[in-house]
Backbone as JSON, one array per atom type, in Angstrom:
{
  "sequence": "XXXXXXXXXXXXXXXXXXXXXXXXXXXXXXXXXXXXXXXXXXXXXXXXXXXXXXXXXXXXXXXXXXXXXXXXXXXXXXXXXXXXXXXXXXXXXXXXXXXXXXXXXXXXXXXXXXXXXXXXXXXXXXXXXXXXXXXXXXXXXXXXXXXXXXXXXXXXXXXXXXXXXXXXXXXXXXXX",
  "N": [[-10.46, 17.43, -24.37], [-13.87, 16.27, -23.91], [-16.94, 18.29, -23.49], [-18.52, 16.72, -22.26], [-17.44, 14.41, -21.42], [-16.0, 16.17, -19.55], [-17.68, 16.61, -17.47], [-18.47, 14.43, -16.43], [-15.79, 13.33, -15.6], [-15.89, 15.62, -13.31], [-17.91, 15.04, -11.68], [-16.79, 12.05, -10.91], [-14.36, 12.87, -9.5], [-15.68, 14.79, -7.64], [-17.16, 12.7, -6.57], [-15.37, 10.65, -5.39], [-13.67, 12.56, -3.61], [-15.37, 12.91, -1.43], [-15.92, 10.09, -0.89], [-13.07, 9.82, 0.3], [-13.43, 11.83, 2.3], [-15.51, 10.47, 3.73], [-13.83, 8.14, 4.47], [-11.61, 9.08, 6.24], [-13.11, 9.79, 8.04], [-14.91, 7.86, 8.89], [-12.71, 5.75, 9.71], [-10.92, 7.92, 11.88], [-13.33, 8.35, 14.28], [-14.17, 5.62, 14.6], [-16.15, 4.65, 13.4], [-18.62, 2.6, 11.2], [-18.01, 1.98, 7.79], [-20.35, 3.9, 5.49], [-22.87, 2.26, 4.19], [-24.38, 3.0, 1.19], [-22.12, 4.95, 0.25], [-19.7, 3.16, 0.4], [-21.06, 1.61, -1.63], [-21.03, 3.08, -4.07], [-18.99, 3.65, -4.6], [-17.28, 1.05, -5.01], [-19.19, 0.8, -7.53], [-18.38, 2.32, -9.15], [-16.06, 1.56, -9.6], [-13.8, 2.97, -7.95], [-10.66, 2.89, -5.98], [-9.84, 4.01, -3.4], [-9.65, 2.83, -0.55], [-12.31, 1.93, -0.43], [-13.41, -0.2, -0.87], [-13.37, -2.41, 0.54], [-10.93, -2.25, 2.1], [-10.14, -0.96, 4.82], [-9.37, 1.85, 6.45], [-8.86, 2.23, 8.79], [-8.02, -0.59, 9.63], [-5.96, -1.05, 8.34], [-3.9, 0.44, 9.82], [-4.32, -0.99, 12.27], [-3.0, -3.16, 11.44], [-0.42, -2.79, 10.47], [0.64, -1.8, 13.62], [0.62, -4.01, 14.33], [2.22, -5.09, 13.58], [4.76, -3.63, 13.74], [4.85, -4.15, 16.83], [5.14, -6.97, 16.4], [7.79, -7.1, 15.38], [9.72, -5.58, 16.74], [9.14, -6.27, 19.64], [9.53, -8.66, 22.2], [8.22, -12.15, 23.61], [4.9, -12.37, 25.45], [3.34, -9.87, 24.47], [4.72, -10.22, 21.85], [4.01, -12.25, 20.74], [1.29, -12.27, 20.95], [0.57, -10.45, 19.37], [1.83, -11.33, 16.77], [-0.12, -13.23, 16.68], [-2.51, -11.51, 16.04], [-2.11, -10.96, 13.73], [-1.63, -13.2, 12.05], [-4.28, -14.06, 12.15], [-5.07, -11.96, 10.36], [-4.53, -12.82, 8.05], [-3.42, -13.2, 4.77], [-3.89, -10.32, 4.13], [-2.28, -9.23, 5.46], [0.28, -9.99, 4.77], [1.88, -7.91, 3.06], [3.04, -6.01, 4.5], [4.15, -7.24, 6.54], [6.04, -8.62, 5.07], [7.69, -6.2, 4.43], [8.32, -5.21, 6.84], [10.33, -6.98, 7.21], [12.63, -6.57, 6.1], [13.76, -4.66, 7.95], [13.52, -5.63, 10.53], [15.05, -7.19, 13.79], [16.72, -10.26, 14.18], [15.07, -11.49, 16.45], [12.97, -9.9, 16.54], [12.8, -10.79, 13.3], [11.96, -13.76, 13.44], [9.56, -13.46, 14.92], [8.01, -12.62, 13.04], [7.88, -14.37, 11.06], [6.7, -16.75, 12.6], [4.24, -15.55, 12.56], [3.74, -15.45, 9.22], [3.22, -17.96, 9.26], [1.26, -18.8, 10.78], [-0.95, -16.81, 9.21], [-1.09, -19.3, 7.34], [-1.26, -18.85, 4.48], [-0.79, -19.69, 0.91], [0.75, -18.24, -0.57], [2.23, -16.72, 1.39], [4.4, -18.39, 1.02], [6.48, -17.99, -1.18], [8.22, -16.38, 0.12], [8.97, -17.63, 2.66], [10.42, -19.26, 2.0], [12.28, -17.72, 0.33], [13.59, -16.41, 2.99], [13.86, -19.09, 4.47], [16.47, -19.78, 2.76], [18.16, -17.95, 2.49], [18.65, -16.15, 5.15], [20.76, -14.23, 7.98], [20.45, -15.17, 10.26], [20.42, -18.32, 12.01], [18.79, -19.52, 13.45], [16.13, -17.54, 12.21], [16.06, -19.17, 9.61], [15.72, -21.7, 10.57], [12.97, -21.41, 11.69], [11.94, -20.96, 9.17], [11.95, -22.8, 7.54], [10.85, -25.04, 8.85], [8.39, -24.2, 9.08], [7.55, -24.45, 6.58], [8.2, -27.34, 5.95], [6.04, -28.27, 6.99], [4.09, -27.47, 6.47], [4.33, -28.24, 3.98], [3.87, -31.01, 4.49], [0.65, -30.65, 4.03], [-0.62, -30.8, 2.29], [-2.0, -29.94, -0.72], [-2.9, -26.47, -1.96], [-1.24, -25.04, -1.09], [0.66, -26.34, 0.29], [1.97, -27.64, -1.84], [2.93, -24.91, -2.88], [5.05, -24.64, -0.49], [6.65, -26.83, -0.91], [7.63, -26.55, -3.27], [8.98, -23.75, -2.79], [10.59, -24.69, -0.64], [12.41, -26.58, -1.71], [13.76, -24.65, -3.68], [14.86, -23.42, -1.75], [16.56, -25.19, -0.88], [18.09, -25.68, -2.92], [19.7, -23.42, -2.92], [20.89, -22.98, -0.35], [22.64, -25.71, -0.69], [24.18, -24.56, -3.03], [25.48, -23.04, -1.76], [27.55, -24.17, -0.09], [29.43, -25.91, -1.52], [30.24, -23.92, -3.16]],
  "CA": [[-11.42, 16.64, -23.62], [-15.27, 16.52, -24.52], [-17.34, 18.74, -21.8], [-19.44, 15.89, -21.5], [-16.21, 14.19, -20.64], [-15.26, 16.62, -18.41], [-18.76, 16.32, -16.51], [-18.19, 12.26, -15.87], [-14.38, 13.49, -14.26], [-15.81, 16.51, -11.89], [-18.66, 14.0, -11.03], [-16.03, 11.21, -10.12], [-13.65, 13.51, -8.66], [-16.46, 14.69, -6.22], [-17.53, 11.23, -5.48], [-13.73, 10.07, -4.86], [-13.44, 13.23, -2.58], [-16.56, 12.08, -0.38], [-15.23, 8.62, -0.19], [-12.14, 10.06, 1.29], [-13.83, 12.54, 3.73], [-16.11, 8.91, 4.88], [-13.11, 7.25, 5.13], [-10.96, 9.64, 7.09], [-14.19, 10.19, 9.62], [-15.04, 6.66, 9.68], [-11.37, 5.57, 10.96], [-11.44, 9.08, 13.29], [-14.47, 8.3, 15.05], [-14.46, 4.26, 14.53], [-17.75, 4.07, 12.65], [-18.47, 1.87, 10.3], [-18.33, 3.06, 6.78], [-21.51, 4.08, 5.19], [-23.15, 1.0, 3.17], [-24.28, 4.08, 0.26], [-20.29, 4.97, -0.25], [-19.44, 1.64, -0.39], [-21.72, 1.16, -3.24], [-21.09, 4.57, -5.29], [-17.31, 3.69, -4.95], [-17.67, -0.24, -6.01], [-20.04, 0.91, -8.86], [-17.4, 3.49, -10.23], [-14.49, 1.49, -9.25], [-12.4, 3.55, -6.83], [-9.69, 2.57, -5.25], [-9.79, 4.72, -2.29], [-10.08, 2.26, 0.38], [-13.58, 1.99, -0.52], [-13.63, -1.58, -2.08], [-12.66, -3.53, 1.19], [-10.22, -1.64, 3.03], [-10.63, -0.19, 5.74], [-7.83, 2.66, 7.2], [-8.71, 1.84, 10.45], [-7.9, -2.18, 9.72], [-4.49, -1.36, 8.17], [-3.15, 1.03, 10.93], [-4.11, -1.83, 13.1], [-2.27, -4.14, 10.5], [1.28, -2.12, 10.81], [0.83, -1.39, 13.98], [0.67, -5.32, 15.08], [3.69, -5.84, 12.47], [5.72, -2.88, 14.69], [4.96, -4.87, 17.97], [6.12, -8.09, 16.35], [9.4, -7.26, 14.85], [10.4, -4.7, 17.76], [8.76, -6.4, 21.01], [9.42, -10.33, 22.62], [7.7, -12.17, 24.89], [3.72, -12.05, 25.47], [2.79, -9.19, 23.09], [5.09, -10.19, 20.71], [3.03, -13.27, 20.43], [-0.41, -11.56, 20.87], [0.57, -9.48, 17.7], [1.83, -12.23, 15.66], [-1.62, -13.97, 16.42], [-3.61, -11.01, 15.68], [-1.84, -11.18, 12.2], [-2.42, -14.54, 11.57], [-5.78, -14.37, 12.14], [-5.67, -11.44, 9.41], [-4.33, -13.88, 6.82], [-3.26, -12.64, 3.42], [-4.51, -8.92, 4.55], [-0.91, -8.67, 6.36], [1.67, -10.64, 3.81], [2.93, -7.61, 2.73], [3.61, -5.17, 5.78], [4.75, -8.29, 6.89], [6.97, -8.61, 4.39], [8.51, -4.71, 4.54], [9.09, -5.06, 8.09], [11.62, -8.58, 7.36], [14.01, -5.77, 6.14], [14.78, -3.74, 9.1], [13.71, -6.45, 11.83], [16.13, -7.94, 14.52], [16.77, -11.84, 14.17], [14.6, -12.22, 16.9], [11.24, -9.74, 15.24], [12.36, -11.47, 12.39], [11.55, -14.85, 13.81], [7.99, -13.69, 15.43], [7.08, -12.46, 11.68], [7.49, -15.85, 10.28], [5.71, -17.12, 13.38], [3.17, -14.92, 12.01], [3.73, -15.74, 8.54], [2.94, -18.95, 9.37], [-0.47, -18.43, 11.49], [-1.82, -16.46, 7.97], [-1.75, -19.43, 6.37], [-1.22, -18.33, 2.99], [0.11, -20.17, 0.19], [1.12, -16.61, -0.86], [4.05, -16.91, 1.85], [5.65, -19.3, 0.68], [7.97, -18.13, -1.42], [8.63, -15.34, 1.37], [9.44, -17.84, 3.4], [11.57, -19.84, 1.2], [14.13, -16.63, 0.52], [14.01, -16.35, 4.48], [14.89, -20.3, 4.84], [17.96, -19.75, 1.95], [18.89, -16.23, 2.72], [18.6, -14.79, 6.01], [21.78, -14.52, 8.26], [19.9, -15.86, 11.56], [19.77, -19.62, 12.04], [16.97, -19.74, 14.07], [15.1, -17.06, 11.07], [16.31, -19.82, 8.66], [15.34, -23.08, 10.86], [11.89, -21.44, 11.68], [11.04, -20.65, 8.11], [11.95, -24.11, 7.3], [9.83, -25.37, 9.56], [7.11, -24.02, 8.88], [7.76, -24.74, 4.91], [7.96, -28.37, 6.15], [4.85, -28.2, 8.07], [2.75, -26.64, 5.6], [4.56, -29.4, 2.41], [2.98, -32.63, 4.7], [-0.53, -30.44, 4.65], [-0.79, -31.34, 0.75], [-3.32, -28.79, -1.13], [-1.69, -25.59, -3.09], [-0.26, -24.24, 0.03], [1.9, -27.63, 0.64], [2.43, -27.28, -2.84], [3.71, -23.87, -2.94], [5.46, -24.47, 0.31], [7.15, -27.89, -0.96], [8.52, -25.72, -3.94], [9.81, -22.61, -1.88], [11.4, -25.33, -0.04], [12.81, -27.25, -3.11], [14.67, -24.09, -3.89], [15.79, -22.81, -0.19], [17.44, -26.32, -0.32], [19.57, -25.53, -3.44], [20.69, -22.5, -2.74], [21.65, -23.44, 0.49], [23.44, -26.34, -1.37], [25.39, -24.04, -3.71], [26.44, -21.67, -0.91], [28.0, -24.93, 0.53], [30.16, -26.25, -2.77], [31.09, -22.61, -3.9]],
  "C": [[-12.81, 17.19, -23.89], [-16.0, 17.21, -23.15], [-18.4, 17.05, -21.74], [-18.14, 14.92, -20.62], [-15.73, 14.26, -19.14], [-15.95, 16.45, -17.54], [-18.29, 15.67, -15.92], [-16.95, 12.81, -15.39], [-14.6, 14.03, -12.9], [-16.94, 15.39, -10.86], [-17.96, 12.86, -10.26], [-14.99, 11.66, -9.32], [-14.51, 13.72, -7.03], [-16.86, 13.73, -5.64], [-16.12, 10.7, -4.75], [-13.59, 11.23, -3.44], [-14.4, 12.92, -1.43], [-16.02, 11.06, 0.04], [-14.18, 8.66, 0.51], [-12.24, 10.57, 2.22], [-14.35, 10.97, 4.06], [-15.15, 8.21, 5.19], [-12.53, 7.78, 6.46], [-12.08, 9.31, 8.68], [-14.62, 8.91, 9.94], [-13.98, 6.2, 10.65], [-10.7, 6.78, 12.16], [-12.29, 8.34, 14.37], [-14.69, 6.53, 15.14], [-15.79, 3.89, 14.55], [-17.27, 2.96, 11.56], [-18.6, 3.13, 8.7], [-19.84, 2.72, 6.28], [-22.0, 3.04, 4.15], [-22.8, 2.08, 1.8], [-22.94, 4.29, -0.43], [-19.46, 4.16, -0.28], [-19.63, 1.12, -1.44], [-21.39, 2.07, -4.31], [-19.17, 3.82, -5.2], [-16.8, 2.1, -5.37], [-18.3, -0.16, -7.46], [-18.91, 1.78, -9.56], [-16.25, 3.03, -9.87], [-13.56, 2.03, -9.07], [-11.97, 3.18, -6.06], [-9.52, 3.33, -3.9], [-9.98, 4.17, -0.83], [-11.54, 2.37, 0.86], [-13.97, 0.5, -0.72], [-13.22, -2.7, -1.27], [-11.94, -3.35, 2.0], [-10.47, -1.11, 3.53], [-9.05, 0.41, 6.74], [-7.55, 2.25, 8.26], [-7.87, 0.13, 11.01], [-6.04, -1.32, 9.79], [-3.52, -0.98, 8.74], [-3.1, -0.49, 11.92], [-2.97, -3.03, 12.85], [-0.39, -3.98, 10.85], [1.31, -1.66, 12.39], [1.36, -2.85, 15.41], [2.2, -5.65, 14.48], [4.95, -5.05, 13.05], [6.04, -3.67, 16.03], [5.5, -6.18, 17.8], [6.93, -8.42, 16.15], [9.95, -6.03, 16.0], [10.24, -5.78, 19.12], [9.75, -8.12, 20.92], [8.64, -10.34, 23.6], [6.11, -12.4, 24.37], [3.44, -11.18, 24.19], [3.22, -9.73, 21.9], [4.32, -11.57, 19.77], [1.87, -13.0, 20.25], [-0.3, -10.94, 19.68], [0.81, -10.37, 16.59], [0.39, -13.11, 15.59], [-2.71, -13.64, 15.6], [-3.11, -10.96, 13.86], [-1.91, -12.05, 11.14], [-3.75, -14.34, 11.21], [-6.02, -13.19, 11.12], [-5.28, -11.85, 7.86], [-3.42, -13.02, 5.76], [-2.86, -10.99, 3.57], [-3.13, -8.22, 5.13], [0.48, -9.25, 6.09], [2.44, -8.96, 3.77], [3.33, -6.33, 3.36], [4.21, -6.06, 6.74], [6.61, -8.23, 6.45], [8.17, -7.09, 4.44], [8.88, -4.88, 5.76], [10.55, -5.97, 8.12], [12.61, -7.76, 7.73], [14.78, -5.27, 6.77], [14.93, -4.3, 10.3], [14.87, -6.9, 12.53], [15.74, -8.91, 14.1], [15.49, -12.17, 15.32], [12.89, -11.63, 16.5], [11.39, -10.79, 13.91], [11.9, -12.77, 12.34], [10.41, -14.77, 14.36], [7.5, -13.25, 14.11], [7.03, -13.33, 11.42], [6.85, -16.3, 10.77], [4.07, -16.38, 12.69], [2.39, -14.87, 10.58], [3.01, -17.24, 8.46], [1.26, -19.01, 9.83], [-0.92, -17.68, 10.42], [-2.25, -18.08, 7.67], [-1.87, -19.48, 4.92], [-0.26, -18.96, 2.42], [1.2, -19.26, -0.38], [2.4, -16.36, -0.2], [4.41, -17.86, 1.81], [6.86, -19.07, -0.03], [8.83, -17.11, -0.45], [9.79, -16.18, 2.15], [10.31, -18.97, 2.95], [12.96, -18.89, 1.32], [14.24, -17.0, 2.17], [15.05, -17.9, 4.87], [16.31, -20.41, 3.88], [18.69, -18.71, 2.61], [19.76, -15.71, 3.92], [19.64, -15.45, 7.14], [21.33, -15.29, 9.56], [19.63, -17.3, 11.49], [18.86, -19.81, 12.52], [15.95, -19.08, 13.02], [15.33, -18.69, 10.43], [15.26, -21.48, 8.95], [13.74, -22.82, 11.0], [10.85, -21.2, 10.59], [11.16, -21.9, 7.37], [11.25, -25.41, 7.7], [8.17, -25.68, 9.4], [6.82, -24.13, 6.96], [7.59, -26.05, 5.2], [6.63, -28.97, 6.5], [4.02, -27.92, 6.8], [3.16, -27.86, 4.02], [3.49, -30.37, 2.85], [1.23, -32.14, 4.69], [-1.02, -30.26, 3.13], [-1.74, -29.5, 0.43], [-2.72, -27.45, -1.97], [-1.08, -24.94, -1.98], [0.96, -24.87, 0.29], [2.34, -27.32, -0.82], [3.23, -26.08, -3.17], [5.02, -24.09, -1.95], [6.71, -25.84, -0.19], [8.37, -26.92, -1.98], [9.28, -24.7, -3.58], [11.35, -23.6, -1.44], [12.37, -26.22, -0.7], [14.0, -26.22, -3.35], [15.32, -23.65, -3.08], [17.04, -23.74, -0.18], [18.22, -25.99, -1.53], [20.31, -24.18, -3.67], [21.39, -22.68, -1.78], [22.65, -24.63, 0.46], [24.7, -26.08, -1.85], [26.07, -23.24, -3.26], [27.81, -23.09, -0.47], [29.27, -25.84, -0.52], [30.67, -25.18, -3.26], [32.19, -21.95, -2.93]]
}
């Protein structure tokens, strides 16, 4: 490696280490992060939850996606809302929770799946309407696959196709 090389690494190393102390102490203390280390870590493209993320968001992110596949009831609705309303941002802690959820978390995630929004779950919620052993998971991800086909645009579009294939697997379970 060329020392000039090596310069440009210890230089981005120390900036990357900064951006991780501002992060840590921003989500500590619930500041905002610093415009400055926003910009030095956009301009040198680091990944460090510098570029948009924010630690503090995504704790909140998993921590709404715990209350909606554990809880019922009130919260369990208040959490699937607040996940909606973070769209996209919460597909795929969404998605990791499906795995270990009860039938009935797994039915406020789709609820939640649904309030994103996102053409993005659709095929999510396709496997769920073929797959998943819960009729109610199955009827509410079908649902909302239906719902989202009549609302045309690439979401109905994605959602028409998800639903296109939910229906022949659930076909060939039924003939085999």
């Amino acid at each position: 490696m060329s020392p000039a090389l090596a310069g440009k690494e210890r230089v981005r190393l120390a900036l990357l280490g900064l951006a991780l102390l501002e992060a840590i102490y921003a989500s500590l203390f619930s500041v905002r992060r610093h415009p400055a280390i926003l910009g030095l870590c956009t301009a040198l493209g680091l990944s460090l939850n510098c570029t948009g993320s924010d630690p503090a968001q995504e704790l909140a992110v998993r921590r709404a996606v715990q209350i909606a596949s554990t809880e019922e009831g009130e919260i369990a609705t208040r959490a699937a809302a607040e996940l909606g309303a973070r769209g996209k941002g919460a597909l795929q802690e969404i998605e990791t929770a499906l795995h270990t959820a009860s039938p009935a978390g797994r039915r406020n995630l789709v609820v939640a799946l649904r309030r994103t929004g996102a053409a993005e779950a659709a095929p999510l919620l396709g496997h769920l309407a073929a797959y998943d052993v819960d009729d109610a998971v199955r009827l509410e991800a079908r649902w909302t696959l239906k719902l989202w086909g009549a609302s045309g645009g690439d979401r109905g579009a994605a959602a028409k196709e998800a639903l296109r294939r939910a229906d022949e697997v659930r076909g060939s379970e039924g003939t085999g």
